[in-house]
MILOKOL-831536 format. One record per atom (N, C-alpha, C): residue number from 1; x, y, z. Coordinates in pm, whole numbers, plus 32768, in hexadecimal, padded with zeros to 4 digits. Atoms other than C-alpha are relative to their C-alpha. Layout:
N
+-----+------+------+------+
!   k !    u !    v !    w !
+-----+------+------+------+
! NUM !    X !    Y !    Z !
...
+-----+------+------+------+
***
This chain:
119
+-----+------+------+------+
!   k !    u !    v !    w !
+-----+------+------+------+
!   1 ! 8078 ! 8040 ! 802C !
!   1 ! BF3C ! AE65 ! 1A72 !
!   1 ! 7F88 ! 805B ! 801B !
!   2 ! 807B ! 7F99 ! 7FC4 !
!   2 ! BDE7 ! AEF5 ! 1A55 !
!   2 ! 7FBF ! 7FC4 ! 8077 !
!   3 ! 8071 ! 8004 ! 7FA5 !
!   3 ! BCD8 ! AEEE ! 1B50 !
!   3 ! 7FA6 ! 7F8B ! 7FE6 !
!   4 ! 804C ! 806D ! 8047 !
!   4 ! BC0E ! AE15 ! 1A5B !
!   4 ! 805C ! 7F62 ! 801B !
!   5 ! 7FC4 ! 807E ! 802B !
!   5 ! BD25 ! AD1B ! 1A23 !
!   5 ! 8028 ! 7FB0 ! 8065 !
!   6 ! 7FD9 ! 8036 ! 7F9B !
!   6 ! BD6D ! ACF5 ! 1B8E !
!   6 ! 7F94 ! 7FAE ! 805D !
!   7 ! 8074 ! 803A ! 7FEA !
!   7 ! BC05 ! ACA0 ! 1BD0 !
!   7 ! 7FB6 ! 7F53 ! 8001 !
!   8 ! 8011 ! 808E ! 805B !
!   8 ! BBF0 ! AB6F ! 1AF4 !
!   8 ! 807B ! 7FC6 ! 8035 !
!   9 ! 7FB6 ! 807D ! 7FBB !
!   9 ! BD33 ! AAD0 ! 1B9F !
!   9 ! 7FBF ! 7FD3 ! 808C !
!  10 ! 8036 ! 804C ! 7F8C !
!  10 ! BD0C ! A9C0 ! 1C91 !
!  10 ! 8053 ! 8012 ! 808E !
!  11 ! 7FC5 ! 7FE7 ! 7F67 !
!  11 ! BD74 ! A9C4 ! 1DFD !
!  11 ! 8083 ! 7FF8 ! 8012 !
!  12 ! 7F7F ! 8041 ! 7FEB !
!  12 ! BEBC ! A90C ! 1DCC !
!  12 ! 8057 ! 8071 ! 7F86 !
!  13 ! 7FCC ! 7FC7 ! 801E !
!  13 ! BF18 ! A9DB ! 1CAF !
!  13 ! 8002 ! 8094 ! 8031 !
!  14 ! 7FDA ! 7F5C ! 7FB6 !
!  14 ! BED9 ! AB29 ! 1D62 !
!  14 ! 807C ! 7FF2 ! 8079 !
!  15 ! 7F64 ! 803F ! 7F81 !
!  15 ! BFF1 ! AA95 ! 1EA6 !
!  15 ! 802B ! 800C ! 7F9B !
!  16 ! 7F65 ! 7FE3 ! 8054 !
!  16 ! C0E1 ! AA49 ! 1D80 !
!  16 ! 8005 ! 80AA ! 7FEA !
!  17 ! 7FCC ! 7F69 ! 8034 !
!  17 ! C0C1 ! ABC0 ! 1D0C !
!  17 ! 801E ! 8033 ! 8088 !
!  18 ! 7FC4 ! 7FE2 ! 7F4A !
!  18 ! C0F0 ! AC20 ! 1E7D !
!  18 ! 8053 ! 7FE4 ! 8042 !
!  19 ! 7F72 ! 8067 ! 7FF5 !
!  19 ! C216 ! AB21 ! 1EAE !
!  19 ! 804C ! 804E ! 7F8F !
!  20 ! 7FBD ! 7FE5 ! 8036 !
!  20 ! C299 ! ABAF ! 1D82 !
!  20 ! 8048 ! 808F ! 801B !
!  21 ! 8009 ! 7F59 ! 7FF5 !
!  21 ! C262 ! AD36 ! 1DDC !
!  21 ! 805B ! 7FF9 ! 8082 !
!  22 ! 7FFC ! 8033 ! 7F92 !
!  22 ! C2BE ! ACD3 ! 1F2A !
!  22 ! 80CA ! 7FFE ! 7FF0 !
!  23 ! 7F7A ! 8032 ! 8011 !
!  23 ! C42A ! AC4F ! 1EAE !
!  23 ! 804A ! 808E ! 7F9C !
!  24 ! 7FCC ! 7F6D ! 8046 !
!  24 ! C463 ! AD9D ! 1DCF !
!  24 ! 802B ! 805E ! 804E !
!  25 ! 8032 ! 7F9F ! 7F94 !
!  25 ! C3F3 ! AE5F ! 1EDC !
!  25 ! 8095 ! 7FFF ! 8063 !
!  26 ! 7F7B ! 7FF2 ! 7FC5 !
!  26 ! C53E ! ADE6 ! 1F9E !
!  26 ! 8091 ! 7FE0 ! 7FB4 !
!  27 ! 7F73 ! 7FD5 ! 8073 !
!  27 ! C639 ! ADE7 ! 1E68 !
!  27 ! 8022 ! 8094 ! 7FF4 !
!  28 ! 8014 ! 7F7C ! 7FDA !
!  28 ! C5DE ! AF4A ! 1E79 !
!  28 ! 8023 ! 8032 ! 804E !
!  29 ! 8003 ! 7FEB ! 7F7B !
!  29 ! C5F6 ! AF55 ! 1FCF !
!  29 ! 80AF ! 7FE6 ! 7FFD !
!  30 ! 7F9F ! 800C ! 7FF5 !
!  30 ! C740 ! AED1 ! 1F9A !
!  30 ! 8071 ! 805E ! 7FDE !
!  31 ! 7FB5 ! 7FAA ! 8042 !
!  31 ! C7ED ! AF8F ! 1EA6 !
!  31 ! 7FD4 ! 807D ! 8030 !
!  32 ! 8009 ! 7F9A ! 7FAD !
!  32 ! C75A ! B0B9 ! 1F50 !
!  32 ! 8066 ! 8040 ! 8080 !
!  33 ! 7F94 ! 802A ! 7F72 !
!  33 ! C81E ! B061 ! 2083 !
!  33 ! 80A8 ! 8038 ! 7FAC !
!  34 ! 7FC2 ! 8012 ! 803B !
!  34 ! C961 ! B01F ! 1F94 !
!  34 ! 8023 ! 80A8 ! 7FC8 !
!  35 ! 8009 ! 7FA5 ! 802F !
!  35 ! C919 ! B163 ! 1EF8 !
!  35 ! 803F ! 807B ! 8062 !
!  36 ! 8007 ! 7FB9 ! 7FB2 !
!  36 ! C90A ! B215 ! 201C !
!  36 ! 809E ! 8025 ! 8042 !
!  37 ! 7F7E ! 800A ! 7FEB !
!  37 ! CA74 ! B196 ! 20AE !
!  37 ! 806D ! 8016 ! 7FB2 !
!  38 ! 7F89 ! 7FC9 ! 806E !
!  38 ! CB03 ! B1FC ! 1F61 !
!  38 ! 7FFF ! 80B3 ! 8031 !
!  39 ! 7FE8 ! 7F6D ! 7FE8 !
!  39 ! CAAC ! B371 ! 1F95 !
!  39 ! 8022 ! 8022 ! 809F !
!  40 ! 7FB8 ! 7FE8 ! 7F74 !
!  40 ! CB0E ! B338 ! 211B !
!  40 ! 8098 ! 8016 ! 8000 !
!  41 ! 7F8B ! 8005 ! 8045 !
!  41 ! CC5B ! B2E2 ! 209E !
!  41 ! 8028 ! 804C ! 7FCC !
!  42 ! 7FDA ! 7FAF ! 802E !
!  42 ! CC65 ! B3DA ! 1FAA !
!  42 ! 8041 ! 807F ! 8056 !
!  43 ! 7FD5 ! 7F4D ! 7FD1 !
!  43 ! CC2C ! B503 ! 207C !
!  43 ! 806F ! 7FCD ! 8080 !
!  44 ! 7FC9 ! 8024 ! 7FAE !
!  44 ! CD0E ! B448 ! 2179 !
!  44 ! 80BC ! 8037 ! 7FE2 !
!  45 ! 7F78 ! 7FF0 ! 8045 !
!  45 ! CE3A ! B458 ! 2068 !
!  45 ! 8016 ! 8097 ! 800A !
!  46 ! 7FB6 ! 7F6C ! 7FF9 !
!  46 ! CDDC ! B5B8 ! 203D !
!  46 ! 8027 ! 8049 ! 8076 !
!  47 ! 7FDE ! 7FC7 ! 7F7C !
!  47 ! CDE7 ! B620 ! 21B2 !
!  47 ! 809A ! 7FE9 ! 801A !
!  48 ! 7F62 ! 805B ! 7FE6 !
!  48 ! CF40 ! B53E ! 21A4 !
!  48 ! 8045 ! 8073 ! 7FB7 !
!  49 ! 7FD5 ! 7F9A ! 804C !
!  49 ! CFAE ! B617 ! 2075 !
!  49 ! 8017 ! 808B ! 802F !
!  50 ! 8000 ! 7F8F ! 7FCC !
!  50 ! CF6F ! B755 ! 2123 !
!  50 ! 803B ! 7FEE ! 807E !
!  51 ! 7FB0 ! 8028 ! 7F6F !
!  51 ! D017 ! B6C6 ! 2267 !
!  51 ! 809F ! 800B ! 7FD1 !
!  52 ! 7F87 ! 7FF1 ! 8012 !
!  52 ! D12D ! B697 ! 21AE !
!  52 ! 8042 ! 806C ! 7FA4 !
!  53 ! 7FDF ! 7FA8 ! 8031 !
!  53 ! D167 ! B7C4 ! 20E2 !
!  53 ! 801E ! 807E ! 806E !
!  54 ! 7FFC ! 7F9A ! 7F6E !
!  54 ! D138 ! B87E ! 2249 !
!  54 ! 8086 ! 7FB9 ! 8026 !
!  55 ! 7F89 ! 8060 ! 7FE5 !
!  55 ! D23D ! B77A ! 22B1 !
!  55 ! 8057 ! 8040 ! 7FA1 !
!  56 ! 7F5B ! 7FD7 ! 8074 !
!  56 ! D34E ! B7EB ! 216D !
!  56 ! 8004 ! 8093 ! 8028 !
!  57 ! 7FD5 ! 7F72 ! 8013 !
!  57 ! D331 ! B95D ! 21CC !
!  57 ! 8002 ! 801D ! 808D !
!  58 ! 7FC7 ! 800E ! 7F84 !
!  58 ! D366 ! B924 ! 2330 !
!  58 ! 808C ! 7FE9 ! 8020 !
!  59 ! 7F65 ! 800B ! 8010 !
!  59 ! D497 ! B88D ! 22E1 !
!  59 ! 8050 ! 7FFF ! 7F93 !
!  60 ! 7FCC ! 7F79 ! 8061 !
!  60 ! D4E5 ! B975 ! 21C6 !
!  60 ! 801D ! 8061 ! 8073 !
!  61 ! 7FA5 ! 7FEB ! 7F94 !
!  61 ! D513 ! BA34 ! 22E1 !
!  61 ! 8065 ! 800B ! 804F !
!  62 ! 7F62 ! 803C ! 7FA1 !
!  62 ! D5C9 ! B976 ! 23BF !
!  62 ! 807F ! 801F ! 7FB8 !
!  63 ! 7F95 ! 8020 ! 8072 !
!  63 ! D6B4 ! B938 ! 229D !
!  63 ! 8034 ! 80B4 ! 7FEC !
!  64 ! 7FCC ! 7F41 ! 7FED !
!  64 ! D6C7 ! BADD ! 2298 !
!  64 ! 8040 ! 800D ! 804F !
!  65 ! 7FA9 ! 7FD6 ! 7F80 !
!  65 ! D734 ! BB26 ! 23D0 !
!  65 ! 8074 ! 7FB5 ! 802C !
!  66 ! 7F7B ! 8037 ! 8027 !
!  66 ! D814 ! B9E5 ! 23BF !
!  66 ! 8044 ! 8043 ! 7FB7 !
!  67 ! 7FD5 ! 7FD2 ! 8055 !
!  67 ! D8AE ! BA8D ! 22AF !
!  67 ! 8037 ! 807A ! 802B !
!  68 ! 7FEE ! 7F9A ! 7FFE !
!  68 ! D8C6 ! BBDD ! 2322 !
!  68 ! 8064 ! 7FE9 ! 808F !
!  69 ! 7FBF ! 8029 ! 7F69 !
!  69 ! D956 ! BB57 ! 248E !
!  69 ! 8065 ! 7FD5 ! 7FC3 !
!  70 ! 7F8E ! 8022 ! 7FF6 !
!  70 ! DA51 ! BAC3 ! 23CF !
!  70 ! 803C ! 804D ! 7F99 !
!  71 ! 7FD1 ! 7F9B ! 8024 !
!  71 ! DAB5 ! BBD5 ! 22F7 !
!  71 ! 803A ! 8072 ! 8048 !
!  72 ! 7FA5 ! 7FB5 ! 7FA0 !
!  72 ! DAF7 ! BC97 ! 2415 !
!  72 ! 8070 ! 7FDC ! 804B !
!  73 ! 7FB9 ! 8067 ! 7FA2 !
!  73 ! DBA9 ! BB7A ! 24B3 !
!  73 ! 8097 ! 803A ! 7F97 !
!  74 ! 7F8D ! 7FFE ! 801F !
!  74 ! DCA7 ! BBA4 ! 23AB !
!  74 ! 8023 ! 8082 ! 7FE3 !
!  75 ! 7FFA ! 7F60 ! 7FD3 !
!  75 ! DCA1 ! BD28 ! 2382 !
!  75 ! 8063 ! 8007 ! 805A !
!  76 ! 7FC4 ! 7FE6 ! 7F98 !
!  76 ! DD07 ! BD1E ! 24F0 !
!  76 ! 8079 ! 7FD4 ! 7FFF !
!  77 ! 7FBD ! 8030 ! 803C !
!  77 ! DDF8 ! BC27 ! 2497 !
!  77 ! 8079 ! 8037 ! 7FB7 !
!  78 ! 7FBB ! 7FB1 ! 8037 !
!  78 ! DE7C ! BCF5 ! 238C !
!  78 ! 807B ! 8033 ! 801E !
!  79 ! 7FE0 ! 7F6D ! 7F9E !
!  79 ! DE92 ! BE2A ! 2462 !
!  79 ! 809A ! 7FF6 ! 8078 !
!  80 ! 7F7C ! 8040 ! 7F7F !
!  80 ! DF74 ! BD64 ! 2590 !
!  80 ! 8080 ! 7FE9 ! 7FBB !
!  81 ! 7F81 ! 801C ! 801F !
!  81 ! E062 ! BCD5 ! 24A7 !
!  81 ! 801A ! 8078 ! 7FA6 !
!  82 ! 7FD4 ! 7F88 ! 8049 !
!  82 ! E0A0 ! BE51 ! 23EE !
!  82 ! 8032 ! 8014 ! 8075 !
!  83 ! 7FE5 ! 7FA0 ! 7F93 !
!  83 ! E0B2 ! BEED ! 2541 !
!  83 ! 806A ! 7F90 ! 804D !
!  84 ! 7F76 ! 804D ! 7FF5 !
!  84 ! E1AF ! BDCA ! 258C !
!  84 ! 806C ! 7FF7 ! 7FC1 !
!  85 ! 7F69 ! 7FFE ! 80AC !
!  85 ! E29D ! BDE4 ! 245A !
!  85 ! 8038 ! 808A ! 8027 !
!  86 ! 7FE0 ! 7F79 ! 7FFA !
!  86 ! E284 ! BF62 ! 24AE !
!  86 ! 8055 ! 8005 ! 8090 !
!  87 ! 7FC6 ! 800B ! 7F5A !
!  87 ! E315 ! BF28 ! 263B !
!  87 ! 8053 ! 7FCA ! 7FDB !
!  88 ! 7F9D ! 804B ! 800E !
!  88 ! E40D ! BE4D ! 25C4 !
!  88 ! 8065 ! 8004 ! 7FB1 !
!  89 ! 7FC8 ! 7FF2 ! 8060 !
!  89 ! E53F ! BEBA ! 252B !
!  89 ! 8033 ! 7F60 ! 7FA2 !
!  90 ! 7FCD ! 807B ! 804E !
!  90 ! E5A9 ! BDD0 ! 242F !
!  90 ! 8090 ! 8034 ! 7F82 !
!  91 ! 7F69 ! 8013 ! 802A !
!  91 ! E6F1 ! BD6B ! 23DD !
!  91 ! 800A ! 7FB8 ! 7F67 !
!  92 ! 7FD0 ! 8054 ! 8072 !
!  92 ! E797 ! BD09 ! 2288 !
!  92 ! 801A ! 7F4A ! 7FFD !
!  93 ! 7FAA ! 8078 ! 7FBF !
!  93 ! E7CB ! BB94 ! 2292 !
!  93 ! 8085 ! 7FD6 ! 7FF3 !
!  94 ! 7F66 ! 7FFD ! 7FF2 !
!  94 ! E93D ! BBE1 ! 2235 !
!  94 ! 800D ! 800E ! 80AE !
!  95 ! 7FD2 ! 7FCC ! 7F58 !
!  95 ! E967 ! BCA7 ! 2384 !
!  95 ! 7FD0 ! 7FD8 ! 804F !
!  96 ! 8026 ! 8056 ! 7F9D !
!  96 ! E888 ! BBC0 ! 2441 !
!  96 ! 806C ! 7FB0 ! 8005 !
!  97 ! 7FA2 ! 8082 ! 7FF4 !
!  97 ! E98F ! BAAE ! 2410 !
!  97 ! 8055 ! 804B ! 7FFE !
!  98 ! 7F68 ! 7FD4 ! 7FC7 !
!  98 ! EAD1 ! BB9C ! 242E !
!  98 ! 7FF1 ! 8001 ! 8099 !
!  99 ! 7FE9 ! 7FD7 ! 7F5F !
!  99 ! EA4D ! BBEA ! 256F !
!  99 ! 8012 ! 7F98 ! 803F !
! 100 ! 7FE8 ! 807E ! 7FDB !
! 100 ! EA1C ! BA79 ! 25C5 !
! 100 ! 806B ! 7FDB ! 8003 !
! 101 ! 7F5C ! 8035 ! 8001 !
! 101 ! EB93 ! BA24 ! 2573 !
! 101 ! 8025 ! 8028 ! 805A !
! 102 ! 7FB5 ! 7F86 ! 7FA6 !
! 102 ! EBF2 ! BB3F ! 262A !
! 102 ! 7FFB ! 7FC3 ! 8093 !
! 103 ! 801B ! 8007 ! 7F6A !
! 103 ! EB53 ! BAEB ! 274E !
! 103 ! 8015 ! 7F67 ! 8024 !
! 104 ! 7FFF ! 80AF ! 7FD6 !
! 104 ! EBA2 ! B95A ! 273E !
! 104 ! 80BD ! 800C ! 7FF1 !
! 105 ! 7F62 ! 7FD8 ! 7FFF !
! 105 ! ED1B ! B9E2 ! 26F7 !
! 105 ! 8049 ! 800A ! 805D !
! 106 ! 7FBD ! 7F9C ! 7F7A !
! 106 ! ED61 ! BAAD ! 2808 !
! 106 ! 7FA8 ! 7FA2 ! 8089 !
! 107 ! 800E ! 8039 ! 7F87 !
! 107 ! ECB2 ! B9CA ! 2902 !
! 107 ! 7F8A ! 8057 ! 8063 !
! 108 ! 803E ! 7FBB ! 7FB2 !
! 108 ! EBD0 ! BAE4 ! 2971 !
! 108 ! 7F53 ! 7FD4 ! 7FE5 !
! 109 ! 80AF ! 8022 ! 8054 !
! 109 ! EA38 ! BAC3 ! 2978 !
! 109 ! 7FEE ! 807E ! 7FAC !
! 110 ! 8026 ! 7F94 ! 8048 !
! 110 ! E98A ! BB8C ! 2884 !
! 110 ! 7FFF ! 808F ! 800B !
! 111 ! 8006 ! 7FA0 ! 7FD4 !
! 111 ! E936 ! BC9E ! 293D !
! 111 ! 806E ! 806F ! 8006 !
! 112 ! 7F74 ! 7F8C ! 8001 !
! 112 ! EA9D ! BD38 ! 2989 !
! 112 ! 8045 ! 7FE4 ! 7FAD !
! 113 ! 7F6D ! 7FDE ! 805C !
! 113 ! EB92 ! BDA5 ! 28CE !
! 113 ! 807D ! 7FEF ! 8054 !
! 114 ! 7F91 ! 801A ! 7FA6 !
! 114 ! ED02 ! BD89 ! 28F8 !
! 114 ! 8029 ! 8057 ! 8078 !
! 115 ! 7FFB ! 7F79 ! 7FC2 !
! 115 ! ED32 ! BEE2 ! 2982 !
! 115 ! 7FC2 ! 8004 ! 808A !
! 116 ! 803B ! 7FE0 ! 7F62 !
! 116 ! EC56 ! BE95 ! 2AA6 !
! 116 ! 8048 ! 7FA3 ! 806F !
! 117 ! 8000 ! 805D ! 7F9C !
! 117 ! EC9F ! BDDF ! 2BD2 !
! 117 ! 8084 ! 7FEC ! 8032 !
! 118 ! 7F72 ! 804A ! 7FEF !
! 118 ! EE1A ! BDCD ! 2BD9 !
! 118 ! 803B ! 808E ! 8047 !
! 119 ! 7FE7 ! 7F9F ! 7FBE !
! 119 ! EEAF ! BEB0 ! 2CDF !
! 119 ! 80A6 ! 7FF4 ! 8029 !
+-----+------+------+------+
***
């Protein structure tokens, strides 16, 4: 309103415009507020976002060296049961089981033969 127009109102209508301004004044005030807790939030998500992308390559990580710990696990693994096959002669499973007869035949344990022991 102008200057002029505010002149010429009466007492009661200048309060209403002051009651009215008055009531804007904290809708404003409100959504201001409202406003405010949206971009708190926001940058809250983004701090979250960046928490957790630090978080996935932390345990991107982890998940590495898991990985690599257990790649060696079986490597080693490997390695034991080669270098075990290699120490260990191995028998046909024909001549595994002749020998078994043999030795459940003759009454003797595995170990000796007939040839031994008998004097």
């Amino acid at each position: 309103m102008a200057k002029n127009d505010l002149k010429k109102l009466r007492r009661q209508d200048l309060l209403e415009l002051l009651i009215a301004q008055e009531k804007e004044i904290q809708q404003l005030n409100e959504e201001l507020e409202t406003l405010r807790k949206q971009v708190q939030d926001r940058q809250i998500r983004l701090e979250r976002a960046g928490s957790i992308a630090e978080a996935a390559l932390a345990l991107n990580g982890v998940f590495e060296a898991a990985e690599a710990a257990a790649a060696q696990y079986l490597e080693s693994v490997r390695l034991w049961s080669e270098e075990r096959e290699a120490s260990e002669p191995v028998l046909a499973p024909q001549e595994d089981t002749e020998k078994q007869k043999e030795t459940e035949d003759s009454g003797l344990p595995e170990d000796r033969t007939e040839g031994e022991g008998e004097e």
